[in-house]
C-alpha positions, 0 to 999 in steps of 0.5 A: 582779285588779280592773281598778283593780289592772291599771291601777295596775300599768300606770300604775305598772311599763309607762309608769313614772309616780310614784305621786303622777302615777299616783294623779291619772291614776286620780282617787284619793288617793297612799295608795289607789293605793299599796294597789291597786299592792301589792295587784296586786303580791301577786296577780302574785307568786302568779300567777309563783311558783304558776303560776296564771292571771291573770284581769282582772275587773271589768266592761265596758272602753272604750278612747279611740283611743289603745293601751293604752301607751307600748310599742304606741303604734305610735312605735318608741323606741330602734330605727334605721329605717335600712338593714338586713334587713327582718323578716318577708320571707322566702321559702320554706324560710326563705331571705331574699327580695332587695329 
């Protein structure tokens, strides 16, 4: 998979933009990005179906402060933070930890 497929798959099915706004977000036309994405759609289903790896290439990557989506942003969406356990606090033998 090309780097240009990788991104148009996360513009496309991570952070769901339209192919009009996702095209623009990668500088090329609506008709080129909707071949990257289907191109990159053909691959990952081949990857699924015939159990293959996937394997991103393309050339060096440079990443702006951001996360990589909307998903690891580090803003949870669509989760209380209110009262209740608290992951990742337990003790020994699994047992819950007080405070």
């Amino acid at each position: 998979m090309t780097l240009d497929e990788f991104e148009a798959i996360r513009l496309a099915d991570l952070e769901g933009l339209y192919q009009e706004k996702a095209a623009g977000a990668m500088s090329v036309s609506r008709p080129t990005f909707s071949r990257i994405v289907e191109s990159a759609h053909r691959k990952i289903a081949d990857v699924l179906v015939h159990g293959k790896a996937l394997r991103i290439e393309g050339g060096p990557v440079h990443l702006d402060a951001r996360r990589c989506c909307r998903l690891h942003d580090g803003k949870r969406r669509g989760r209380g933070g209110g009262a209740g356990r608290k992951r990742g606090r337990r003790g020994p033998q699994g047992a819950a930890r007080p405070g």
